[in-house]
C-alpha positions in Angstrom: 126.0 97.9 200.3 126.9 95.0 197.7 129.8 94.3 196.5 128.8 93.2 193.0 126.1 95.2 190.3 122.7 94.0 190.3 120.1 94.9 187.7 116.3 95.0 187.5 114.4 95.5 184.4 111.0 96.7 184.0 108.8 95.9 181.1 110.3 98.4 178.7 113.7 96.5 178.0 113.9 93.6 175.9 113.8 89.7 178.2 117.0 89.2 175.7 119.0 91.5 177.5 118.0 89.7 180.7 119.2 86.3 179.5 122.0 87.5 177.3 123.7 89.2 180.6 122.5 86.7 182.9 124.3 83.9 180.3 127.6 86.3 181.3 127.1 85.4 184.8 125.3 89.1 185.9 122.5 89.1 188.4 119.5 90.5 186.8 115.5 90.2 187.0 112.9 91.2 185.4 110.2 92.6 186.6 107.8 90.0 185.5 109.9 87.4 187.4 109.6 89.1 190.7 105.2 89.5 189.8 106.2 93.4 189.0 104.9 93.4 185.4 101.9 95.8 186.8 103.7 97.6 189.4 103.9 101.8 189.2 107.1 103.1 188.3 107.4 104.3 191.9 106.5 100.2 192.9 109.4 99.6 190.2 112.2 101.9 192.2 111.4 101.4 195.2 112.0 97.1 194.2 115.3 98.1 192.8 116.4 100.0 195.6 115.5 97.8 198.4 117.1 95.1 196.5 119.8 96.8 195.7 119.6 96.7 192.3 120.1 99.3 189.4 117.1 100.0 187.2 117.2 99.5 183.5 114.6 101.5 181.7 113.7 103.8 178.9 110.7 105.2 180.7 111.6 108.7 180.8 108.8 109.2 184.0 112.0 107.6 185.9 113.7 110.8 185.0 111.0 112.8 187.3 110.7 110.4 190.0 114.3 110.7 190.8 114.3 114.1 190.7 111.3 114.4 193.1 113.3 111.5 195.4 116.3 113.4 195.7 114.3 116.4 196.9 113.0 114.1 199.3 116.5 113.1 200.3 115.9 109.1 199.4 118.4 107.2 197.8 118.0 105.1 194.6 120.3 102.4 193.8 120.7 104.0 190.5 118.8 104.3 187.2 120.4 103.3 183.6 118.5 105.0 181.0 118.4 103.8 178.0 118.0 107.1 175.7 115.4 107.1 172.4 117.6 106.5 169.7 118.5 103.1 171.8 115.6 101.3 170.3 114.8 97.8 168.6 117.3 95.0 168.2 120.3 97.3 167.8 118.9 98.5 172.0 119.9 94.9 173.1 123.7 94.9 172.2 123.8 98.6 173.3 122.4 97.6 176.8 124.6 94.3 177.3 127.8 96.2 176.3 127.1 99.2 179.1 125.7 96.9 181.4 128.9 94.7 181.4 131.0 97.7 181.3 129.8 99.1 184.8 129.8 95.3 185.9 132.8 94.6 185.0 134.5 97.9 186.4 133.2 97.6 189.7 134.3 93.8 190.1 137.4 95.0 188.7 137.8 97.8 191.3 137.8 100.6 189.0 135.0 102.2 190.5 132.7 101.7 193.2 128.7 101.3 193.6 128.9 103.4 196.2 130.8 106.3 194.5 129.8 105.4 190.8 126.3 104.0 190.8 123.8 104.9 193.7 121.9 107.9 192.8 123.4 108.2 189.7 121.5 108.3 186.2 123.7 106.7 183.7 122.5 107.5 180.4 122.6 104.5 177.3 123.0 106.5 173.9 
């Protein structure tokens, strides 16, 4: 496993957030960047998880498709879900600050991906 938080975007999440964190120095794509923009949601988490990456989405069919993974007994490299009243410009500096929270604690030490992040749903609210 990695030592430093990755994130992946898909469609649903602002390209500000993308550049606003990647000006902060985290490693994120989106999904466009990577020729993703049409991929399934499935396409989408299985990306992030080989890549090692956590997904960033408000795409509540994530919700399901973890669900139905852990019944398979796959891993994910964990989902942050952006709940509904995160929405519109407000949604960007709510994402950044979580985002650099979890980045910041696992390069801190306070927590690892291992323990804290893979197959974990972290909810943005």
């Amino acid at each position: 496993m990695s030592t430093s938080l990755k994130f992946y975007t898909d469609t649903h999440i602002a390209k500000a957030v993308a550049a606003q964190l990647r000006a902060r120095g985290v490693d994120i794509v989106r999904c466009e960047e990577v020729g993703m923009a049409e991929a399934s949601d499935f396409e989408h988490l299985e990306y992030a998880t080989r890549e090692g990456r956590v997904m960033i989405t408000n795409d509540q069919d994530f919700l399901i498709l973890v669900n139905h993974w852990s019944a398979q007994g796959r891993n994910h490299n964990g989902i942050m879900f952006c709940e509904n009243e995160v929405q519109g410009t407000i949604a960007i500096g709510i994402i950044i600050k979580e985002c650099l929270f979890y980045h910041e604690m696992i390069d801190g030490g306070a927590g690892t991906i291992e323990d804290d992040i893979v197959n974990h749903v972290l909810y943005i609210s």
